[in-house]
ZAMARDREN-688823 format. One record per residue (C-alpha): residue in three letters; y, x, z. Coordinates in Angstrom, 2 decimals, m for minus. Example, Ala and Ser with C-alpha at 12.3 -4.5 7.8 and 13.67 -1.06 7.14 Angstrom:
BEGIN
NODE   type        py        px        pz
NODE    ALA     m4.50     12.30      7.80
NODE    SER     m1.06     13.67      7.14
***
This chain:
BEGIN
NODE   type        py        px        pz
NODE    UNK     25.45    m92.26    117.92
NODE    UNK     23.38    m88.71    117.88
NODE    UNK     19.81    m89.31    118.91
NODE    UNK     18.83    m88.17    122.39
NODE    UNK     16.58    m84.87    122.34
NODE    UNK     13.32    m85.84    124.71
NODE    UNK     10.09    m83.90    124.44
NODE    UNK      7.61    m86.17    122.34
NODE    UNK      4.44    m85.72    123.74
NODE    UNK      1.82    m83.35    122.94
NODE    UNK      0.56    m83.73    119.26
NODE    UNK     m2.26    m86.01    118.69
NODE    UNK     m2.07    m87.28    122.30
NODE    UNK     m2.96    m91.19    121.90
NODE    UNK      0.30    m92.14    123.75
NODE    UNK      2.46    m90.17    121.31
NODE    UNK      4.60    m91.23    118.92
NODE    UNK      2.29    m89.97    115.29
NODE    UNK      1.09    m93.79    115.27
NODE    UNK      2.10    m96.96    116.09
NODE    UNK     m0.80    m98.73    115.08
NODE    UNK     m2.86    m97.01    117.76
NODE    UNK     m4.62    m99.47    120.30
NODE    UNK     m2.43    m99.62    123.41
NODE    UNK     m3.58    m97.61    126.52
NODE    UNK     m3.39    m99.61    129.71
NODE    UNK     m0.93   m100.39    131.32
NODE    UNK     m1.52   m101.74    135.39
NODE    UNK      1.00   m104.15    136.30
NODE    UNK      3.58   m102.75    138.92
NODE    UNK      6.33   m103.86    140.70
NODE    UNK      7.79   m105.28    144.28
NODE    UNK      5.34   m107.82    146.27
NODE    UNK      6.54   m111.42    145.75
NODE    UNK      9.12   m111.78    148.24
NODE    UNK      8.55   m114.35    151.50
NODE    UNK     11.04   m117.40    152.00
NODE    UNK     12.58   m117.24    148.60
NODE    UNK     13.71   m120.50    146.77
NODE    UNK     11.22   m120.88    144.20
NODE    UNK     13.70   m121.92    140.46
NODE    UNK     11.05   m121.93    137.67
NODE    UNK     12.08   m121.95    134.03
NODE    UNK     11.27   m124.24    131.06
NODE    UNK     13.17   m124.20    128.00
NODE    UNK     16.87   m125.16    128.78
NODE    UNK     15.35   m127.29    132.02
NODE    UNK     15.05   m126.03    135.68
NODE    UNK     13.29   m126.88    138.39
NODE    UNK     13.36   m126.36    142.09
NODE    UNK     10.66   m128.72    143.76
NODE    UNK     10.38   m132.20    143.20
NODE    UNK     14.28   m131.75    141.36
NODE    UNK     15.07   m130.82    137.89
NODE    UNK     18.59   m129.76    135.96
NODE    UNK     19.73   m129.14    133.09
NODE    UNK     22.24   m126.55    133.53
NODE    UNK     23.98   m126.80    129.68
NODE    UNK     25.36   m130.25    131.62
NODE    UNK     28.45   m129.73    133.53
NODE    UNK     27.02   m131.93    136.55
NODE    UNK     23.91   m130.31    136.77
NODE    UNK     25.01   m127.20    136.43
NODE    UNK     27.39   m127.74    139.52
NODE    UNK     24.30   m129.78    141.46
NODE    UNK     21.90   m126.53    140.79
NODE    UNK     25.20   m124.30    141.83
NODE    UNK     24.93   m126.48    145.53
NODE    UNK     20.88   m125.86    145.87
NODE    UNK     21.33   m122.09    145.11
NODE    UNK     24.64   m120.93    147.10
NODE    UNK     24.09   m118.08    148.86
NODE    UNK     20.44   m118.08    148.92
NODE    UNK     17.63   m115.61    147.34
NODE    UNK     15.65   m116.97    144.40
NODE    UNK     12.89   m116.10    142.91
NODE    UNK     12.82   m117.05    139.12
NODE    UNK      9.68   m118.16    137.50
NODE    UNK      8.80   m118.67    133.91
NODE    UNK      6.37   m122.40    133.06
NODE    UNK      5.46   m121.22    129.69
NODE    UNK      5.63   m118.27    127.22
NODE    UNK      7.95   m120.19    124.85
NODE    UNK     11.33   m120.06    126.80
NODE    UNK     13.82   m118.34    125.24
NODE    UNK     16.72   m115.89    127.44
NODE    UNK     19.18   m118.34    125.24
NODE    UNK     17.63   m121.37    126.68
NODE    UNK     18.20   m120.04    130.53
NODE    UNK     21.76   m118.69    129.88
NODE    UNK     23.21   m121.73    131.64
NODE    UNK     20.77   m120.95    134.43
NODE    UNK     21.14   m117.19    134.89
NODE    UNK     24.97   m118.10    134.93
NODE    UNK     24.85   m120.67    137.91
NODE    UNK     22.43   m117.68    139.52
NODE    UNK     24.91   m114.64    138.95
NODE    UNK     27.86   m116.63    140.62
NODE    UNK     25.97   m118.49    143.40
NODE    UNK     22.71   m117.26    144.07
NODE    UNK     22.76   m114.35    147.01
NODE    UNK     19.76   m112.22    145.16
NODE    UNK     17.89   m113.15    142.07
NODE    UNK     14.06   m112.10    141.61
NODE    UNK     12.27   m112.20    138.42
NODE    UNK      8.44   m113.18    138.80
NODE    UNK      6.05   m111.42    136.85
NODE    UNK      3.58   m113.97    134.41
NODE    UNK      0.32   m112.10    134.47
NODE    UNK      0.44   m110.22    138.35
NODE    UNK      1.72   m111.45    141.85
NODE    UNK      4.67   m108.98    141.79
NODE    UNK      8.48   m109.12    140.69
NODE    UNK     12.24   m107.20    140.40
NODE    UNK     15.04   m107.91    142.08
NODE    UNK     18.03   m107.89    139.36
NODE    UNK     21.54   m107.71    138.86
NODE    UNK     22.56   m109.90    136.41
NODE    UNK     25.18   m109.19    134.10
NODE    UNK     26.95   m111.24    131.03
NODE    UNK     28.07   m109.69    128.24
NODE    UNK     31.59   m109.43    129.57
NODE    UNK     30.17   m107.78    132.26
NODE    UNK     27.72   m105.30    130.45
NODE    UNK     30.70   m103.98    128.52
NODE    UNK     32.26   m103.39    131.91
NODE    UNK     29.24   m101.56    133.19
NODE    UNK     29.25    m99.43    129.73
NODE    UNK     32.83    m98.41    130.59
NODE    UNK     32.19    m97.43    133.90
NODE    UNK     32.40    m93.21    134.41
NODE    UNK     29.03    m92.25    135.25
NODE    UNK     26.01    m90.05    133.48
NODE    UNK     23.49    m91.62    131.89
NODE    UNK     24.00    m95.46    131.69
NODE    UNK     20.27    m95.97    130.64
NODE    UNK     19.51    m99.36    129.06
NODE    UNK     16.56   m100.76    127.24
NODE    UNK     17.40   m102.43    124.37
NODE    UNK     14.35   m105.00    123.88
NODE    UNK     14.11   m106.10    120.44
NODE    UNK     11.05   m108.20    118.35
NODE    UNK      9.72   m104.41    117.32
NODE    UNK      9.72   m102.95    120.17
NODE    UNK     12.19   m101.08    122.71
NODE    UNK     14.98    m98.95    121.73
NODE    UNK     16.03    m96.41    124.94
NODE    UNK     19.28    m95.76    124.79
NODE    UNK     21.71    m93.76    127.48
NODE    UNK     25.25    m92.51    127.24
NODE    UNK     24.59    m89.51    125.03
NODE    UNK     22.31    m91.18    122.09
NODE    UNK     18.72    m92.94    121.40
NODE    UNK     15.80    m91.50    121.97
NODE    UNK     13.93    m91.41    118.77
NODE    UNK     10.81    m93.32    117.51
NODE    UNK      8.44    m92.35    115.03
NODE    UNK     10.57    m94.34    112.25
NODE    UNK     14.15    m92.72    112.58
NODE    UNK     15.57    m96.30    111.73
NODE    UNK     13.33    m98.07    114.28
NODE    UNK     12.53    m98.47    117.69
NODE    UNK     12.08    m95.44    120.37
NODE    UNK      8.92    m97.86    121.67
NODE    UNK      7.44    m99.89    118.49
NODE    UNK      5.16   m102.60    119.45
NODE    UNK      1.34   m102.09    118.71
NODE    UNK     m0.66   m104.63    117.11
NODE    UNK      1.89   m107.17    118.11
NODE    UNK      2.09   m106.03    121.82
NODE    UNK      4.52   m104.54    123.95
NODE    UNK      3.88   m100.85    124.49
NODE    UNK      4.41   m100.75    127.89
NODE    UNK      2.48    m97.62    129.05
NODE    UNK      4.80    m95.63    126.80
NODE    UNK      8.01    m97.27    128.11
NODE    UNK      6.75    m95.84    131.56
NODE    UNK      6.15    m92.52    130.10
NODE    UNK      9.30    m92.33    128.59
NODE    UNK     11.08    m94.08    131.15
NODE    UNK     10.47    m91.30    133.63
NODE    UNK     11.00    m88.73    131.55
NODE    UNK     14.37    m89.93    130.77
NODE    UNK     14.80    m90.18    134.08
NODE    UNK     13.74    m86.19    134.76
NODE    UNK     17.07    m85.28    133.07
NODE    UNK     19.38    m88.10    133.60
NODE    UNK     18.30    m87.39    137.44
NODE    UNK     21.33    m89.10    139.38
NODE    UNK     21.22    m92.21    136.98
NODE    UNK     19.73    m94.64    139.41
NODE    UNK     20.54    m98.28    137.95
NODE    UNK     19.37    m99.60    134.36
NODE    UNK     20.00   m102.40    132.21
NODE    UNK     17.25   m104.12    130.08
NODE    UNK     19.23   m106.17    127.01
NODE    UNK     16.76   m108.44    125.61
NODE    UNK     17.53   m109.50    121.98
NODE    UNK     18.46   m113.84    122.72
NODE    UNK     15.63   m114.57    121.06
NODE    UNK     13.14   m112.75    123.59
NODE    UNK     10.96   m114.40    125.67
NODE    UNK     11.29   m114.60    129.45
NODE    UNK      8.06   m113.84    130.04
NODE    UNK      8.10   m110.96    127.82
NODE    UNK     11.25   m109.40    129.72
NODE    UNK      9.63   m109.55    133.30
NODE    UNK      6.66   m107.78    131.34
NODE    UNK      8.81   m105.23    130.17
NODE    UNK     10.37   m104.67    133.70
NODE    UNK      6.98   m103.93    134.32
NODE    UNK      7.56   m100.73    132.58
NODE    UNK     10.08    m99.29    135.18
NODE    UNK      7.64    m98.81    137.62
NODE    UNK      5.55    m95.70    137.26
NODE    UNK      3.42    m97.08    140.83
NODE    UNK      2.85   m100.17    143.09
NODE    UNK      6.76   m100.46    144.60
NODE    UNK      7.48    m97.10    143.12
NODE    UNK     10.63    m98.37    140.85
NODE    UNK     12.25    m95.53    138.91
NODE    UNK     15.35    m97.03    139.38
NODE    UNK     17.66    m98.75    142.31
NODE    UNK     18.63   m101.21    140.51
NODE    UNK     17.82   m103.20    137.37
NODE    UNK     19.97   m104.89    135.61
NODE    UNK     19.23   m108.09    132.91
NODE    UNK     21.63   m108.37    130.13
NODE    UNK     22.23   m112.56    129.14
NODE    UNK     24.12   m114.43    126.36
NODE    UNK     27.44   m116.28    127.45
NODE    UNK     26.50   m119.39    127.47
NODE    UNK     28.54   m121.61    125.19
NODE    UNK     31.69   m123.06    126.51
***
């Protein structure tokens, strides 16, 4: 795939791309205000609960007693720890995408979150195959975030790498703004965009890297975001 031709920056400006290794500039958190009356799910490992009730959603019966709780309502997803996996909540994110009426993502450091499509794999291929410009997606791996769109990648400073290396071990996520909205300049009518977290990724670290689609407080570059999940296993 040819690499997508964005202006890099200025050279020697500290968000560029001549090092990786640079400290990270800051980043403020932004996103939508928690939404009001929204059933509260919150995530740990392969377990869910919603008040004083947990599932696991891997088992056929739980998975059709969370399906009941969640029919047609709004949720708001939550995250207990930093070590749950987007493999572990497949079964979740399943019942959610065919039951749940809208599905929020809660943000683990700030009071704010994104309302998101969610989308199998099945279904992302569908939404690749779909005639429209752009199809932006962030491709969210251990080394950072590759930005990808229907005519190439944007390039990193390793040709081989990611467009958005991490930093010392830390999402960039002031330059996935930057280069978010400038992607966004010329793909101007492109107005959803799907993050696809590697199934390894942490939860927590994909609502942080939603973070980075907002350029203000409820100032979203996009209309809709879409999060990319594994099938869960028959």
């Amino acid at each position: 795939m040819p690499a997508l031709a964005v202006d890099a920056g200025v050279p020697g400006d500290a968000g560029g791309w001549a090092d990786a290794n640079v400290t990270l500039l800051p980043a403020p958190v932004f996103g939508e205000p928690l939404p009001d009356d929204l059933l509260r799910l919150e995530l740990s490992g392969d377990q869910v609960r919603l008040g004083a009730e947990r599932f696991t959603p891997s088992r056929a019966q739980d998975a059709g007693r969370l399906a009941e709780r969640v029919k047609g309502r709004d949720v708001l997803v939550a995250v207990a720890d930093e070590d749950t996996f987007l493999a572990q909540a497949s079964d979740a994110l399943a019942v959610l995408r065919a039951q749940a009426a809208e599905v929020w993502l809660q943000h683990p450091d700030a009071p704010v979150a994104y309302r998101l499509v969610l989308r199998d794999e099945q279904g992302f291929r569908a939404w690749l195959e779909e005639v429209a410009p752009g199809k932006l997606r962030i491709i969210q791996r251990a080394d950072g975030f590759e930005l990808t769109s229907s005519v190439g990648k944007l390039p990193g400073p390793d040709r081989n790498g990611p467009s958005v290396p991490v930093r010392g071990g830390r999402q960039d996520i002031a330059t996935l703004r930057r280069e978010l909205a400038r992607l966004k300049t010329r793909f101007t009518t492109s107005d959803d965009l799907c993050i696809v977290p590697s199934f390894g990724t942490e939860v927590v670290q994909v609502a942080r890297a939603l973070g980075g689609t907002y350029v203000a407080p409820e100032e979203g570059l996009f209309d809709t975001l879409c999060l990319v999940y594994p099938t869960p296993r028959p």
